[in-house]
C-alpha positions as YAML, in Angstrom:
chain: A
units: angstrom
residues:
- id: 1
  name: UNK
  ca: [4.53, -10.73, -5.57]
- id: 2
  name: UNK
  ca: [4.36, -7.97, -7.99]
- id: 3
  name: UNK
  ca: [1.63, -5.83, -7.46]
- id: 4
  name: UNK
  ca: [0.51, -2.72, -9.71]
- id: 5
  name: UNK
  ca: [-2.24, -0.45, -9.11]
- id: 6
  name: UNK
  ca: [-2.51, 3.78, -10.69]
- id: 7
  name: UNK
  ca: [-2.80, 5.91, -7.66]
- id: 8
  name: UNK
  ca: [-5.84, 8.01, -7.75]
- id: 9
  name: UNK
  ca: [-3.62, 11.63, -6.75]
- id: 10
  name: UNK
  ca: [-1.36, 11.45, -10.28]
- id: 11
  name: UNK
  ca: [-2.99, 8.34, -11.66]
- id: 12
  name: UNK
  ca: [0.68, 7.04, -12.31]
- id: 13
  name: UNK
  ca: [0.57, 3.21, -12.57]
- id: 14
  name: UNK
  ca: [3.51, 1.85, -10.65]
- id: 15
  name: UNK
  ca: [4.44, -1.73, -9.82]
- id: 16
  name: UNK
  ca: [5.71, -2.79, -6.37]
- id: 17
  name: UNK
  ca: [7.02, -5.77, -5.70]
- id: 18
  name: UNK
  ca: [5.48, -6.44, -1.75]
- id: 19
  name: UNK
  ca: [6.18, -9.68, 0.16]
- id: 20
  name: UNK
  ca: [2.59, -11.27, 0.12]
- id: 21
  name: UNK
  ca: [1.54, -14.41, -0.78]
- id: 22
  name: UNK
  ca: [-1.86, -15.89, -2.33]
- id: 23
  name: UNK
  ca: [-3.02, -16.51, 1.16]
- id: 24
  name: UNK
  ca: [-2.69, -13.14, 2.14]
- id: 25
  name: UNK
  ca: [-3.99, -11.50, -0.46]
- id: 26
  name: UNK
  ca: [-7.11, -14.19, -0.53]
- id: 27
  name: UNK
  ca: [-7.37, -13.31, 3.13]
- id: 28
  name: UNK
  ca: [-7.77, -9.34, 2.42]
- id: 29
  name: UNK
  ca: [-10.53, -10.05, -0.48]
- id: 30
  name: UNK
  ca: [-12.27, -12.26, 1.46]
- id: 31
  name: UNK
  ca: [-13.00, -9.63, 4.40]
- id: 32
  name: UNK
  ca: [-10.04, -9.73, 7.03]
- id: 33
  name: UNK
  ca: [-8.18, -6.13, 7.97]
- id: 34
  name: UNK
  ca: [-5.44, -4.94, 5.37]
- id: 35
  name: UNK
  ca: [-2.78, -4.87, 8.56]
- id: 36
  name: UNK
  ca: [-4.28, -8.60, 10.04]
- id: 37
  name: UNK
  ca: [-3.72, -9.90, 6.09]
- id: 38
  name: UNK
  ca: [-0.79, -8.12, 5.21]
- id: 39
  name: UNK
  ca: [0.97, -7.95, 9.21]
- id: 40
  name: UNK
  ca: [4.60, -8.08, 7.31]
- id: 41
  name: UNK
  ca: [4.14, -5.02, 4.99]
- id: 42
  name: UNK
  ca: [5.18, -1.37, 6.42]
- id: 43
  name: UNK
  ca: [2.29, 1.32, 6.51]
- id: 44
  name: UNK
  ca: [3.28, 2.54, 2.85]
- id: 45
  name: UNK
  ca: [3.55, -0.46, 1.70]
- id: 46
  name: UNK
  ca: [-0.22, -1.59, 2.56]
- id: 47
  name: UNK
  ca: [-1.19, 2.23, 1.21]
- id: 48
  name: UNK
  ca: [-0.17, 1.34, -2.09]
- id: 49
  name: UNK
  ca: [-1.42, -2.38, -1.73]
- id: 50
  name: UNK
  ca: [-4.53, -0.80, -0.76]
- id: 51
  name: UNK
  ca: [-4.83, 2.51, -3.23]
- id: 52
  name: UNK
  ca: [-2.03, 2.82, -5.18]
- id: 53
  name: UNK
  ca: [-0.62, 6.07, -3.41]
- id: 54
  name: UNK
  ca: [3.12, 5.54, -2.86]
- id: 55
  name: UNK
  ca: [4.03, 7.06, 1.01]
- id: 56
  name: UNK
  ca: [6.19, 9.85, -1.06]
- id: 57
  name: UNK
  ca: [3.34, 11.21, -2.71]
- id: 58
  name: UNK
  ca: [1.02, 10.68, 0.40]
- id: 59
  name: UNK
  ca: [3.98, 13.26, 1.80]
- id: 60
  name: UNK
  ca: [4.09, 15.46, -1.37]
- id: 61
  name: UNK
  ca: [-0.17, 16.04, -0.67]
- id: 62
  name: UNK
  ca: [-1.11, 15.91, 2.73]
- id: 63
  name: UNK
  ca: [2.94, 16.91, 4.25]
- id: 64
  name: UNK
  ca: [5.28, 13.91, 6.48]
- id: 65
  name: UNK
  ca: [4.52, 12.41, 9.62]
- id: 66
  name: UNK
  ca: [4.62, 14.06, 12.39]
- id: 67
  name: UNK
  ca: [7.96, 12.03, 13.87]
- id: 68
  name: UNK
  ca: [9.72, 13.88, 10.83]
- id: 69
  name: UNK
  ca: [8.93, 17.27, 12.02]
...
């Protein structure tokens, strides 16, 4: 499913296209945890779903994970 959302850092809208269904995303809006809903999508990937910041520029402002270092 194609999601966009404008991330609130650069307030760039981007569209991702994240492997979710209806049910899923139902499940989110009607109160269950973004991981329990969205269990198939990588950290990043519920970020974005979530705020619209992409894990690169979560990097770019707050520096990589601390397995990269």
């Amino acid at each position: 499913m194609k999601v966009t959302r404008t991330s609130p850092f650069s307030r760039v809208t981007r569209t991702l296209d994240l492997d979710i269904t209806e049910a899923q995303v139902e499940a989110y809006a009607n109160g269950a945890l973004l991981q329990n809903a969205f269990p198939n999508l990588n950290a990043d990937e519920r970020e974005f779903y979530k705020t619209g910041i992409t894990g690169e520029e979560w990097d770019q402002m707050f520096g990589g994970s601390e397995e990269a270092k």
